[in-house]
N, C-alpha and C positions, 0 to 999 in steps of 0.2 A: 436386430436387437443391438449389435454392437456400433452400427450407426447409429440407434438413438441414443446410447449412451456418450459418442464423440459430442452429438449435437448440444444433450446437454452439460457436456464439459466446460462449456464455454459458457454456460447459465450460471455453472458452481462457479468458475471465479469471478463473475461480476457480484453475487453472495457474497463472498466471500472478500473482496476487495471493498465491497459496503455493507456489509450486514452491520457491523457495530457502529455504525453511524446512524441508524433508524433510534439507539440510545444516548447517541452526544445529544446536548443542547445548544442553545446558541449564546450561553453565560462568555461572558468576555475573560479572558485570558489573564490572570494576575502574576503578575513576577515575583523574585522571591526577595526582594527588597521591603525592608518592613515601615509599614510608617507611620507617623506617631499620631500619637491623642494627642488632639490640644489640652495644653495643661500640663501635662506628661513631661516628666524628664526625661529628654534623651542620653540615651548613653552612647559615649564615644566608643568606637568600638577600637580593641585593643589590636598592636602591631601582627602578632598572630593570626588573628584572626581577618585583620587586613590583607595579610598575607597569604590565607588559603582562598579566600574571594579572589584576589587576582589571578592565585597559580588557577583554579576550578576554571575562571574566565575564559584565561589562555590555552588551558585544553578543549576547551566548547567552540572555541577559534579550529583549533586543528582539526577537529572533526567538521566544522561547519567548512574548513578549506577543503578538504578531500573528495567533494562535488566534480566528477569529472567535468570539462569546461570542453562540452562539443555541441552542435546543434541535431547531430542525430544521431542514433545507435542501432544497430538493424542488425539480425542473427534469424541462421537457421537453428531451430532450438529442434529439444526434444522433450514431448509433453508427457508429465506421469501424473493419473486420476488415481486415485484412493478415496474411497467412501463406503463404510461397510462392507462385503466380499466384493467388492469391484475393484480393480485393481487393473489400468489400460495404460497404454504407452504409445504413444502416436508420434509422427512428426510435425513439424509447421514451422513457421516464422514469427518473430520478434520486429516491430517497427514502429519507431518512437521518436518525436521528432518534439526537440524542449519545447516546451510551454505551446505546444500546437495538436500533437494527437499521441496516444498509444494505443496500438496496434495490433493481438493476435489473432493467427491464422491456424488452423489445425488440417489437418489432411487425412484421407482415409487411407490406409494402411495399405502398402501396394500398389494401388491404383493413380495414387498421385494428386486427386482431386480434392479441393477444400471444399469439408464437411462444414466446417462452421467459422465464424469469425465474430470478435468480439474488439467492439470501436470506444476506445472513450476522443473523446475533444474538451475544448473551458465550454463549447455549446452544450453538449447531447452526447447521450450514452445510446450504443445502440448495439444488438446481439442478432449475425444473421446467421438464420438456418436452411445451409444450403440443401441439404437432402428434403425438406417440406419445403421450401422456397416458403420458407417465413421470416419475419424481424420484428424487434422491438428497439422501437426507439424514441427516446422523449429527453426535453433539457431534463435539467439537475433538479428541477422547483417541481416539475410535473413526474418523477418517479418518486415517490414515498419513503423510499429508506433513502436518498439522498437529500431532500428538501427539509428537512428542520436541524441539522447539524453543520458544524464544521470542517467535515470530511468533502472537499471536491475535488476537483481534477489536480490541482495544484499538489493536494498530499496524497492522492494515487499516485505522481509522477514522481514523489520523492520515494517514493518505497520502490518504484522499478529501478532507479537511478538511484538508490542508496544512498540517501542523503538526508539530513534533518530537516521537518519542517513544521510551523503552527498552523495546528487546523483553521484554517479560514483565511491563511497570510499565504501572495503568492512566493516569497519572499522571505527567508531568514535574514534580516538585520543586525549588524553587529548592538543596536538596543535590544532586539529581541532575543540573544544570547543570554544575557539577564533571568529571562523567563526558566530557564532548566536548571533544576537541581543537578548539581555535578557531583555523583559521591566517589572517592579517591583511594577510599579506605581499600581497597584492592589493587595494591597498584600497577598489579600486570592486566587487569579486567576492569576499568571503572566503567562507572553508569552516566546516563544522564536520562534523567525525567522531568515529566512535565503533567502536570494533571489540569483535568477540564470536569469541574461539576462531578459529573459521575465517573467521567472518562479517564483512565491513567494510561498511561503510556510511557517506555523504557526502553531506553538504548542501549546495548552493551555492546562494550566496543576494546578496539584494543591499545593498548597503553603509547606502545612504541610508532605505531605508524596513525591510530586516529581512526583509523578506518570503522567502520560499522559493522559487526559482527551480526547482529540480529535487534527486530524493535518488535516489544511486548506492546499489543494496546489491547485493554480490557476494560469491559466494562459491569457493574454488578456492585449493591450494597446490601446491607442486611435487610433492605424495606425489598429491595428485588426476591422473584422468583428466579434464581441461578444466574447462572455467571455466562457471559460470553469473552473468548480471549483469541484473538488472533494472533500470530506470531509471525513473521517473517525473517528467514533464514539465510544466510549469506554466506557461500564459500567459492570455493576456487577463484581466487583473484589471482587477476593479471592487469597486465599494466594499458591501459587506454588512455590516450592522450598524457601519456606521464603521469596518470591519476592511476590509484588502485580499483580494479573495478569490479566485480561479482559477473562469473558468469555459470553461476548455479542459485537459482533463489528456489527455494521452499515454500510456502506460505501452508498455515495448518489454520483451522479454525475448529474451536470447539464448544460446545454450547449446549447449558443445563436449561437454558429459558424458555426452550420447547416443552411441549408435548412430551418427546424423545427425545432424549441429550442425543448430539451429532459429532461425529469427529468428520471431519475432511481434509485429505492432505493434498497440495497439489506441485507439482515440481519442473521446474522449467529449466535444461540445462542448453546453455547455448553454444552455438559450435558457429565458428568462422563469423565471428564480429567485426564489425564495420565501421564505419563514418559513410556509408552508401545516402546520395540525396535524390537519387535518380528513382522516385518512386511516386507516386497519385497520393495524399494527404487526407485523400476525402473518398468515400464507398458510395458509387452510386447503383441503385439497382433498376433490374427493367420491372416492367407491369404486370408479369407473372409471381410477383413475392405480395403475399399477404402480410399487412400487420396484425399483429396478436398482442393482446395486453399483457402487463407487467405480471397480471394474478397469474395469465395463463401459463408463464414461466415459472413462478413462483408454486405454484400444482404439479409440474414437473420435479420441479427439485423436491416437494415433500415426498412424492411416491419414490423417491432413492431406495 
């Protein structure tokens, strides 16, 4: 039993890293610059308020600076499941390599052996189960809760890497800065958001250093059956590559739009961080691993 639970550990955060993207659309991204009617008087806008646009600007800079600048990050972590009375704690690996893969490994507890592993790429998502010698794996168009939204690999990579970014852009742009409401009115805790259609999303972050505390995205309107909101969590920072870096992330997901509202919490602390390159980028398996489809993972995680 508590191998199938490792196995599907690794099922709840690929859920969980896309479940609220099966609700994005693919509405295009509007900035918060307003623009006019023809016809319409423009109004100049006053020295003030020139002047909180640029202060708002240049902190959306600082946070958008605070991207650690390496090509890879590699840690032995330590994994914690929570989902209804389940509550496990495992070891494994962290290995993420920019804009090319991210990478976890889990291991069964004493033995040494990895239970499961879960692969994202810009190609293919893929989740192997080494105790059944099974896997799932398909591009981004061909799994369901990834194919009509703006959630790919690109903004999976910025949530591991703690970084801002627009669903569907590989790339924060200093135009794209524009796009985020910056609110300031807290000025030891300001925010920055961004909404998409249904989708909102929230950075809170901290004043003096920029860094990224945690990002709310949710999704849900009064036409919806309940609300889904994932949260991911940021603390113990240390310093990588002279960048402030998280090496504890959280991620919670919880959700009224079922059947059964769901809470899941998952917890990733990493121990002995790297710049390691000396590792395979790519999972290949032998002829003994069956494919299994997306439902049949998705069956698993309802029976939680």
């Amino acid at each position: 039993m508590r191998n199938n639970t490792l196995t599907i550990a690794a099922s709840l955060l690929l859920a969980m890293a896309t479940g609220l993207a099966s609700c994005a659309s693919k509405k295009a991204v509007t900035d918060n610059i307003a623009v006019a009617t023809p016809g319409a008087a423009v109004s100049t806008p006053s020295p003030a308020e020139v002047n909180a646009k640029e202060r708002a600007l240049s902190f959306a800079r600082k946070v958008a600076a605070n991207a650690v600048d390496c090509q890879n990050i590699t840690s032995k972590i330590e994994f914690n499941l929570k989902s209804g009375t389940k509550d496990i704690t495992v070891s494994g690996k962290l290995m993420m390599r920019r804009d090319d893969v991210i990478r976890i490994q889990l291991q069964v507890p004493l033995l040494g052996m990895e239970a499961g592993r879960l692969e994202f790429t810009k190609d293919y998502v893929m989740i192997v189960d080494r105790i059944h010698s099974e896997y799932v794996k398909g591009d981004y168009n061909q799994v369901s809760f990834l194919k009509n939204n703006g959630l790919n690999f690109n903004s999976l990579q910025a949530l591991f890497w703690n970084q801002l970014f627009v669903p569907g852009e590989q790339n924060v742009t200093e135009a794209m800065l524009n796009h985020f409401t910056v609110n300031m009115d807290k000025a030891d805790k300001p925010t920055l958001a961004l909404n998409r259609d249904n989708m909102s999303y929230l950075w809170n972050t901290d004043n003096q250093t920029g860094r990224i505390n945690s990002v709310e995205a949710e999704y849900g309107t009064k036409k919806t059956k309940g609300n889904t909101k994932l949260t991911c969590t940021y603390d113990d920072f240390k310093t990588l590559n002279g960048k402030p870096f998280p090496h504890s992330i959280v991620l919670n997901m919880n959700t009224s739009a079922t059947q059964k509202a769901r809470n899941i919490t998952m917890g990733i602390l990493m121990k002995k961080v790297s710049n390691d390159d000396d590792w395979e980028t790519r999972t290949t398996l032998t002829k003994k691993y069956k494919q299994v489809s997306v439902d049949d993972v998705m069956k698993k995680l309802m029976n939680l």
